[in-house]
Structure formats: structure tokens, C-alpha cells
C-alpha positions in Angstrom: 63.1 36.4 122.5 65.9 37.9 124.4 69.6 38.2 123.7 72.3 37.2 125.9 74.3 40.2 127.4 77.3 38.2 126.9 78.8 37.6 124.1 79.4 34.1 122.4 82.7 32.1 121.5 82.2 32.3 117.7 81.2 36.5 118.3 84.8 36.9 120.7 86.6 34.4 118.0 85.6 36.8 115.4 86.2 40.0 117.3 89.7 39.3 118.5 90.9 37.8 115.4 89.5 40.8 113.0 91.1 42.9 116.0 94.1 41.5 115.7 94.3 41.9 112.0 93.4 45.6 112.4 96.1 46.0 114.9 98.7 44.0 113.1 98.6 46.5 109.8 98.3 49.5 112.4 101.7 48.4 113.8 103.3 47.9 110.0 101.9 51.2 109.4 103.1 53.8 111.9 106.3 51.8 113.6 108.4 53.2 110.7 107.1 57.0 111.5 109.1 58.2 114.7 112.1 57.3 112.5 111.1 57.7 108.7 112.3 61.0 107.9 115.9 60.6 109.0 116.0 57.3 106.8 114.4 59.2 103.7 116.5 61.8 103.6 119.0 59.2 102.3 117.2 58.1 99.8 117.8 59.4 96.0 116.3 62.3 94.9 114.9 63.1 97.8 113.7 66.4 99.2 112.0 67.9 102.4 108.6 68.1 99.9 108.4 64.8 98.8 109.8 63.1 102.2 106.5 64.5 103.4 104.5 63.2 100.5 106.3 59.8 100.8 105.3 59.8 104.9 101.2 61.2 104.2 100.9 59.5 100.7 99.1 56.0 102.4 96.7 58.6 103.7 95.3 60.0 100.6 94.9 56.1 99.1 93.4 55.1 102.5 90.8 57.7 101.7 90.2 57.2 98.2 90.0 53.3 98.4 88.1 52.5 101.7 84.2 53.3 100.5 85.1 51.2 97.0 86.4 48.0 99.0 83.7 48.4 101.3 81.5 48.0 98.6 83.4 45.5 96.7 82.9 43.0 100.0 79.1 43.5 99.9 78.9 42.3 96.7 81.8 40.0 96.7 82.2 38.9 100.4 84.7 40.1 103.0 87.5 37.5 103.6 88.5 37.8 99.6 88.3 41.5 100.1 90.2 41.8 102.8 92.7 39.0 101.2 93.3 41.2 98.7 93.8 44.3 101.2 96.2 42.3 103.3 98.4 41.2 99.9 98.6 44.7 98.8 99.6 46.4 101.8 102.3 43.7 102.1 103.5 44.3 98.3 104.0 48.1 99.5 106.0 47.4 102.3 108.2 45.0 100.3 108.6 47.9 97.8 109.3 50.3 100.1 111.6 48.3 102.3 113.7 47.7 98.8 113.4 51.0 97.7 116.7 53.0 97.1 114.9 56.3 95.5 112.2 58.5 97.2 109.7 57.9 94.0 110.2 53.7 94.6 109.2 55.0 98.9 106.2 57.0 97.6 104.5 54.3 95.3 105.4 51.7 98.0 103.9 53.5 101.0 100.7 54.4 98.3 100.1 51.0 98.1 99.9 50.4 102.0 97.6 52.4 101.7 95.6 51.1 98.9 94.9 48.2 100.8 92.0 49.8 102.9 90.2 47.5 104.3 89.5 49.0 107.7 85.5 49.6 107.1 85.3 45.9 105.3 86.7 44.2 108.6 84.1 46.8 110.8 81.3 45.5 108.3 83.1 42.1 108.8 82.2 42.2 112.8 79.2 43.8 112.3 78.7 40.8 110.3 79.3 38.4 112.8 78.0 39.3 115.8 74.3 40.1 117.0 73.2 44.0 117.0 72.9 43.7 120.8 76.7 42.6 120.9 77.8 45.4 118.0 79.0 48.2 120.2 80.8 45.8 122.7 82.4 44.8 119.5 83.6 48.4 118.0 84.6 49.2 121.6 87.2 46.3 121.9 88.1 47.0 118.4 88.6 50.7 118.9 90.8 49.7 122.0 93.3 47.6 119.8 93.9 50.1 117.4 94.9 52.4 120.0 96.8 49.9 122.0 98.5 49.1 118.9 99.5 52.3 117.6 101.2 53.7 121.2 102.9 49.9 120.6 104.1 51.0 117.2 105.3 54.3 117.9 107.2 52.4 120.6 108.5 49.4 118.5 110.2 50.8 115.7 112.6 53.0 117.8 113.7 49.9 119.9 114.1 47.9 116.4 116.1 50.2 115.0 118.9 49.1 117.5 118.8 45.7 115.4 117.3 46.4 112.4 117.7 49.0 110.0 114.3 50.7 109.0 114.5 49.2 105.6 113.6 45.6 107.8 111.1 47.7 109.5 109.0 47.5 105.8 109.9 43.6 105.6 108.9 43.4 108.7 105.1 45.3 108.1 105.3 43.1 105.3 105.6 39.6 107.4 102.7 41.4 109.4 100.3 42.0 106.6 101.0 37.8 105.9 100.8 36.8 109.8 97.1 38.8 109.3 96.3 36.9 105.8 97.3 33.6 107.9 94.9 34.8 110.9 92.0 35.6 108.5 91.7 32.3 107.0 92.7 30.0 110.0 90.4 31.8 112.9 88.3 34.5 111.6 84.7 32.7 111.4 82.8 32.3 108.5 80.1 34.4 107.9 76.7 33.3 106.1 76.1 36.7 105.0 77.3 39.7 103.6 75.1 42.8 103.5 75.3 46.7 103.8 75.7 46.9 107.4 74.5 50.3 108.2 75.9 51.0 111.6 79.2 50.0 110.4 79.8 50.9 106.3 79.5 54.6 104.6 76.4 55.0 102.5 77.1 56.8 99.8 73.5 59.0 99.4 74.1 59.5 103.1 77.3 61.7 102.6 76.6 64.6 101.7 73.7 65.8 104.1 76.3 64.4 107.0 79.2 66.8 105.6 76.3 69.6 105.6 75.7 68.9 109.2 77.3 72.2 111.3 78.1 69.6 114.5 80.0 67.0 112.2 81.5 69.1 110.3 83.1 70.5 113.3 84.6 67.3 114.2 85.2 66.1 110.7 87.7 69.4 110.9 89.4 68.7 114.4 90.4 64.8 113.2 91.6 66.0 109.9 93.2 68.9 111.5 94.5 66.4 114.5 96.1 64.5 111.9 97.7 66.9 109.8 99.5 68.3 113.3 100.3 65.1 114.1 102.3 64.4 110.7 103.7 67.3 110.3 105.2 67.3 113.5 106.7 63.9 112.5 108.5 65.1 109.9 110.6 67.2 111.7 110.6 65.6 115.7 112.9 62.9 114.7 115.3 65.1 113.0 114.6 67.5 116.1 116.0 64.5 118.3 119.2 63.8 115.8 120.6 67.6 115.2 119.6 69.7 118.6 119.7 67.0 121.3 122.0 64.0 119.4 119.9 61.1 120.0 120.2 58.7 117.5 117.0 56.2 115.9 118.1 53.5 118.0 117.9 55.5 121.3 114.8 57.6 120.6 112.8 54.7 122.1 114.7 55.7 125.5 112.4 59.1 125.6 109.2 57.5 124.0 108.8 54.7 126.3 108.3 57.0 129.8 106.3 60.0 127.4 103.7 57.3 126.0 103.6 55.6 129.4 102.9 58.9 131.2 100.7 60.2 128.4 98.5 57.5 128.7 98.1 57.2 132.0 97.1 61.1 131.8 94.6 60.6 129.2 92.8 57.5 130.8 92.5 59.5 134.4 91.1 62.5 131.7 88.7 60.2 130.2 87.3 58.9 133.1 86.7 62.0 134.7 85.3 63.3 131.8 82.7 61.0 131.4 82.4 60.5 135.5 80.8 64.1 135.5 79.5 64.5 132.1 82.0 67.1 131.4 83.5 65.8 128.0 83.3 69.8 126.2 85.9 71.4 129.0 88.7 67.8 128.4 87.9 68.3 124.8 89.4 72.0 124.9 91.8 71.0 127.5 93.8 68.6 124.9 93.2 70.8 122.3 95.7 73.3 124.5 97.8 70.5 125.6 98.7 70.5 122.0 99.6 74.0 121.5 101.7 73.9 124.9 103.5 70.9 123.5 104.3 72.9 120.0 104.6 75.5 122.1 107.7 74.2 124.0 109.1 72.1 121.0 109.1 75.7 119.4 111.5 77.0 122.0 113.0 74.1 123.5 115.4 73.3 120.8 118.5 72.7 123.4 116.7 71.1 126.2 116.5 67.3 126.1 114.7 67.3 129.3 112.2 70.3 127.8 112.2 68.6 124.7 110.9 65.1 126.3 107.9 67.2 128.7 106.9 68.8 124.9 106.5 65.5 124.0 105.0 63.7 126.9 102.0 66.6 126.7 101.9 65.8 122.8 101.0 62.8 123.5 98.9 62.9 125.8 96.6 65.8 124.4 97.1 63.7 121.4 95.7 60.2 122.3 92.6 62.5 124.2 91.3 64.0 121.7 92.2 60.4 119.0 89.5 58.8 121.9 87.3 61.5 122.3 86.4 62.0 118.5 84.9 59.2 117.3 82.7 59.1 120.7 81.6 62.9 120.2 81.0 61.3 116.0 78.8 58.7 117.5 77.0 60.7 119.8 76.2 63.7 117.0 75.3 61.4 114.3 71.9 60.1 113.3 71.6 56.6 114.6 70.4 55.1 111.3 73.7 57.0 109.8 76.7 56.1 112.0 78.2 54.2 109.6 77.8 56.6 106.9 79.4 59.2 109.6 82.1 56.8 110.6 83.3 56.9 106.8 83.1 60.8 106.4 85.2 60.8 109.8 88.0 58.3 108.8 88.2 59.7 105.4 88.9 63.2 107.3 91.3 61.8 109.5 93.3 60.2 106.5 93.1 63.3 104.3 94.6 65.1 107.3 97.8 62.5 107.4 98.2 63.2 103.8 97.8 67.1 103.8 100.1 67.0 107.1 102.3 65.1 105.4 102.7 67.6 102.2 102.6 70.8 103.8 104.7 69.7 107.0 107.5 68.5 104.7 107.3 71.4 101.9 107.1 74.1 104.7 110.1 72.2 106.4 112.2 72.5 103.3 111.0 76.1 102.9 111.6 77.6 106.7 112.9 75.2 108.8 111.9 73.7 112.0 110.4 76.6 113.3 108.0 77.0 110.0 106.6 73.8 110.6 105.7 74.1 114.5 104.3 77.8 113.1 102.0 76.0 110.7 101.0 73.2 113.5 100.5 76.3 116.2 97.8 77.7 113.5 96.1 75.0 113.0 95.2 74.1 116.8 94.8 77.9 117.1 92.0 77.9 114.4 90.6 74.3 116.1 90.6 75.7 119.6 88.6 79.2 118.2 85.7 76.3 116.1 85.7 73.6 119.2 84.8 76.7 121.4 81.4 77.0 119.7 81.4 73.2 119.4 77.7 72.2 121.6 78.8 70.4 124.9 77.4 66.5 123.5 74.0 65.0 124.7 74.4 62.0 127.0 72.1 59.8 125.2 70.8 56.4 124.7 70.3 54.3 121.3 67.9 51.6 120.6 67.8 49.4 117.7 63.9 47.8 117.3 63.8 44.8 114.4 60.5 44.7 112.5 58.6 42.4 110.8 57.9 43.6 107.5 54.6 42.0 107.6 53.5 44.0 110.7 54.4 47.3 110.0 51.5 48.9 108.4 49.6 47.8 111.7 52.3 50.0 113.2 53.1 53.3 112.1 50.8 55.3 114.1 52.9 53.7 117.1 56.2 54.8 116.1 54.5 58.6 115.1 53.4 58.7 118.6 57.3 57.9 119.8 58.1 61.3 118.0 56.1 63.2 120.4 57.6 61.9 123.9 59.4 64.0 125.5 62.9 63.5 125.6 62.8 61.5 122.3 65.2 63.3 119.6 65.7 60.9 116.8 63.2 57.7 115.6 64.1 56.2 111.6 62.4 53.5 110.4 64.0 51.7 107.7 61.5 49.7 106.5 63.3 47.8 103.6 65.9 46.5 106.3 63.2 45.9 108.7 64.9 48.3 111.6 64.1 50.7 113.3 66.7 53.3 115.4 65.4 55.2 118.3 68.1 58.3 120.2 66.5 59.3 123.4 67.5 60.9 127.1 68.0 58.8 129.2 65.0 59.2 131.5 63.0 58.4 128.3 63.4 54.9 129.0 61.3 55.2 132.2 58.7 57.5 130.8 55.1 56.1 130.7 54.1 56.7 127.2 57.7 55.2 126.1 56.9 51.5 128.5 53.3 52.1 127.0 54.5 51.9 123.5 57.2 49.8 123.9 54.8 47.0 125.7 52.4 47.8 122.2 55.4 47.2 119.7 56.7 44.2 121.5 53.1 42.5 121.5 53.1 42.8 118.2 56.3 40.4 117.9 58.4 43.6 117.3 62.4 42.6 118.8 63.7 45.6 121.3 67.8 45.1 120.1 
């Protein structure tokens, strides 16, 4: 039986409507950042310290909570899950839009956080829709959450020339409700909920992934990524105010042409990249747009026009590397671990919002400006030093093979005989789950022992996913 390459209405309902809550809470999320420090500072009690822990604190409950809810919606099923999710995230914003003290911001913005339900609505997909159709899936979902957070860092400027960033929480909040309304009036219903492994973290998997040299690399750039990217967003908006007088409500005036330009740079970048197989050389090459934007944001304290190039080349070495990661993840992890890797990566990339947060705002109260772009210059100086030992990434291909339980004794010798073929790097056979995940060159596919053994497997009513 073969699967359609397309994919059906109940598998696109599901996908855009999932997307759509993912991108919904990723806009009530970071439209309140490119202006969030200037409004803190008003707040009681506040200080440069815990205006950074009140911006990175959702990052640390992102990455406590996300592997428990996960596992709370394979036992329990996703939509309540991710009800649940949804409700508290809203509740945070509500408390931090109505906060007057910096303590009322920081348990507020902890709450967004709590509500991690990022990997239950990737299970959720993974749910509904066939393995053949899973990577389509992530892909558009991938694409949404980037889409939405240039649209957020956008949005919240422009507001502010209407709103006051208090409304900018009620508004997250009327997000997080438009998402619980989408959930339950066009998200399909599944008729199963069950570890999905190339899209949830195992938790026996962890520990050999974070011993793994490659990952751990990479598991260091998105966390260090992160941290550079909060940091820096402590003190860019205050940059804007005190050196080049550009109030909330005009910042969106330089963000709209830097994202705009920034992205059009990083698409042409990707696409070349992976036109000639070159992905190591654009990896290095947004690690140093980076440390030229910090660079010139360093020294370019009384140049709007300076200022606004610093930023355009932030952002653009910025979203390169954000889309390169999780590709490079994908490519390094074992196939029957991706979703074990995926967690390790996203709870590294919310650690580093958090840590980024602390350190940018207690180094900021501490030395200034210039201590914080010091701090952010180290950091990509130590990631450009570990990504230059990084190994350029195999351009390889992933199979997924369903079993029947009841044939696989007749077949184990088959698969042992896959080991040996050349090109073949990776075959697991997960016996319980009745799968089994092959990672191979390319020209594997056309080698004769592979069609050989293949034509065997298939004979025996094996499924090639």
C-alpha cells in the first residue's frame, strides 16, 4: 500500500490550525520584548538584575515544564493538555499586564512560560498526520514560528503608538483565548495518543544525546544564540531611547526595513547554502555577522544610521543561524532519537533566554551598555572558536520502514545485512513500536544490495514510510 505524496484536508486542517496556535502564543510572547525593558524600569522595585530576570524568567519555566506536559498528554490526551497550556499562559499575561511591581512582572511572565505546550502540539501533529506527511508537517510548522516571531518583534513597536505595553499583555492574553477557541473549533480529533518518537523527548534517551560531541556543539550555539539574543534586548531599546531619541512607538520605523532586509539576506543565504552543499562556511558566516553587529552597536552609540545597519546584520545573522540549527539537530541526530534531540535542543535554547536574560540585565546594572555587548562579543567569540571544529553535516536521507510484529523474526538477518551496505550509517529497529529507521547517502538508495533488500522486506508485507 502506498501513501499519497500529498497531504489530506483533515492532515492540512490539523497542521495549520496547531500552526496557528503555535504562532499565536509566539506573537503574545516576544511582541512585548523590543519594548519591555523601558516599560519595566517603571515598575516598583525594579532594578537592571531583575528586569532581566523578569524578561528570561518564561525561559527557565519553558524548560522545566515542556518534557512533564509532554508526558502528561500521552497519558492524558493533547487537546486538555494543551487547554490547560493555553489558560495558563493567558493568566500570566493578565498578571503581568496588571502588574505595577517587578515581582507581580516576574511571576506573571513565569507563568507564560509554564504553559509549555510546544512539544504536546508537535506530538499533536505527529499525531494526526501519516509518517510519510510528518516532515512536510514540522516544516510548515517551523515556518510559522519564524514568520511569527519577525511579525512580533514588528507588532509590538507599531502598537505601542496605541497602546501602552501593559495592553500588549491583555492583548497576548486575548491570543492565548483566540488559540483555546481554535483548538476546540478546528483542530481535528485525534483517535490516539501515543509517544511519538520523532516528535516528543524520551527521557532514557537524554543523556547519551547530551554526551554526543556533535550535539553538544549545537546544543551550546542555540543556548548561546539565545542568551546574545536577550541580552542584547535588554539594553537595544534603551540604546534607541537615550543615544539616538527614538521613542517605543517609533522604534517600529527602524525594525520594519532591518527585518525586511534581514530576511531577505538570510533566505538568498539559505538557499545558497543548501544549493551547493555548503551549509558549514553560512554557519560561520552568521556566527560573524553577529559579532560585526555587537561590534558596531559597541561603537555606534551616536549613529542612528550606524545603529540601524548594526541591527539589520543582527538580524540577519540572527534568523540564519535560528533556521540553520534545528536542520544541522536533525541531520546529527539518530533517526530513532530526533524527538529526544529536539527536546535537549529547545530546552537549550530556552535556558539560554533565561541565562541571557539574568546576566544581560545584572551585567547592565553593573557596567553599562558597553558591559553587556562585552559579555555578548565573548560569547559569539567562544561559539565561533567551537563551530570551527563543528564537522561540515552529511547530506543524508531518512527512511522510516513499519513492521509487522508477527514477521520480524523471519527478518533480522535482512536488516543485519542493511548494516553492511556501503553508504548506510544508521539502521534501529524498534521492535515494540513495530518501526524501523534507516539514515543513508544518498546514492544508497540506488545501490543493488539496498533495491535487493528492500524488494525482500517489502515481500514480506514490510511498509517503506
Amino acid at each position: 500500500m502506498n501513501s499519497s505524496n500529498k497531504m489530506t484536508a483533515n492532515e492540512r486542517r490539523a497542521v495549520i490550525s496547531l500552526s496557528s496556535i503555535m504562532g499565536l502564543r509566539m506573537i503574545g510572547l516576544f511582541m512585548v520584548l523590543p519594548v519591555f525593558s523601558l516599560y519595566a524600569m517603571k515598575l516598583h522595585g525594579a532594578t537592571p538584575t531583575l528586569i532581566g530576570l523578569a524578561m528570561g524568567i518564561y525561559g527557565l519555566s519553558q524548560a522545566l515544564f515542556q518534557i512533564p506536559f509532554g508526558a502528561l498528554s500521552d497519558r492524558f490526551g493533547r487537546k486538555p493538555i494543551i487547554l490547560i497550556g493555553l489558560i495558563l499562559f493567558a493568566t500570566g499575561s493578565v498578571i503581568a499586564g496588571i502588574a505595577h511591581s517587578i515581582t507581580f512582572m516576574i511571576i506573571g511572565r513565569a507563568l507564560q512560560g509554564i504553559g509549555a505546550v510546544g512539544s504536546t502540539m508537535m506530538a499533536f501533529i505527529a499525531d494526526l498526520t501519516r509518517e510519510d506527511q510528518r516532515t512536510k508537517a514540522m516544516a510548515i510548522t517551523g515556518i510559522t514560528i519564524g514568520f511569527s516571531f519577525s511579525m512580533a518583534m514588528f507588532i509590538g513597536p507599531v502598537l505601542t503608538e496605541w497602546l501602552s505595553v501593559n495592553h500588549l499583555f491583555f492583548l497576548a492574553a486575548l491570543l492565548g483565548v483566540i488559540g483555546i477557541i481554535i483548538l476546540y473549533a478546528y483542530v481535528p480529533r485525534s483517535t490516539h495518543h501515543h509517544f511519538q518518537r520523532d516528535a516528543e523527548p524520551e527521557l532514557k534517551s537524554l543523556i547519551k544525546l547530551l554526551t554526543s560531541t556533535e550535539l553538544a556543539k549545537l546544543n551550546i550555539g542555540i543556548f548561546i544564540l539565545h542568551a546574545i539574543f536577550t541580552a542584547s534586548f535588554i539594553i537595544i531599546p534603551i540604546h534607541l531611547h537615550q543615544f539616538e531619541s527614538l521613542a517605543n512607538h517609533r522604534e517600529w520605523q527602524l525594525y520594519l526595513p532591518t527585518l525586511l532586509l534581514a530576511f531577505i539576506a538570510c533566505l538568498f543565504c539559505i538557499g545558497m547554502a543548501e544549493r551547493k552543499q555548503q551549509i558549514k562556511p553560512y554557519f560561520l558566516a552568521g556566527i560573524l555577522a553577529l559579532l560585526l553587529s555587537l561590534l558596531l552597536l559597541l561603537t555606534a552609540k551616536s549613529s542612528l544610521l550606524l545603529t540601524a545597519i548594526a541591527i539589520c546584520i543582527f538580524f540577519a545573522g540572527f534568523s540564519l543561524l535560528e533556521a540553520f540549527l534545528p536542520s544541522l539537530v536533525s541531520r546529527a541526530a539518530p533517526a530513532s532519537r530526533k524527538g529526544s534531540a529536539m527536546g535537549v535542543y529547545s530546552s537549550s535554547q530556552f535556558l539560554g533566554i533565561f541565562a541571557g536574560g539574568v546576566l544581560g540585565g545584572w551585567i547592565y546594572g553593573q557596567f553599562g551598555f558597553s558591559g553587556v555587548y562585552l559579555f555578548c562579543i565573548a560569547l559569539t567569540l567562544f561559539w565561533l572558536a567551537l563551530a570551527l571544529f563543528m564537522q561540515p553535516p552529511r547530506y543524508l536521507v531518512t527512511q522510516t520502514w513499519r513492521i509487522h510484529p508477527e514477521k520480524q523474526s523471519t527478518t533480522d538477518t535482512l536488516f543485519a545485512d542493511l548494516h553492511v551496505i556501503p553508504g548506510m550509517v544508521e539502521v534501529t529497529l524498534i521492535a515494540e513500536e513495530g518501526l524501523a529507521y534507516l539514515k543513508m547517502e544518498k546514492k544508497t538508495l540506488q545501490h543493488p544490495d539496498f533495491i535487493r533488500l528492500k524488494e525482500q522486506l517489502q515481500s514480506k508485507s514490510f511498509h517503506i514510510i
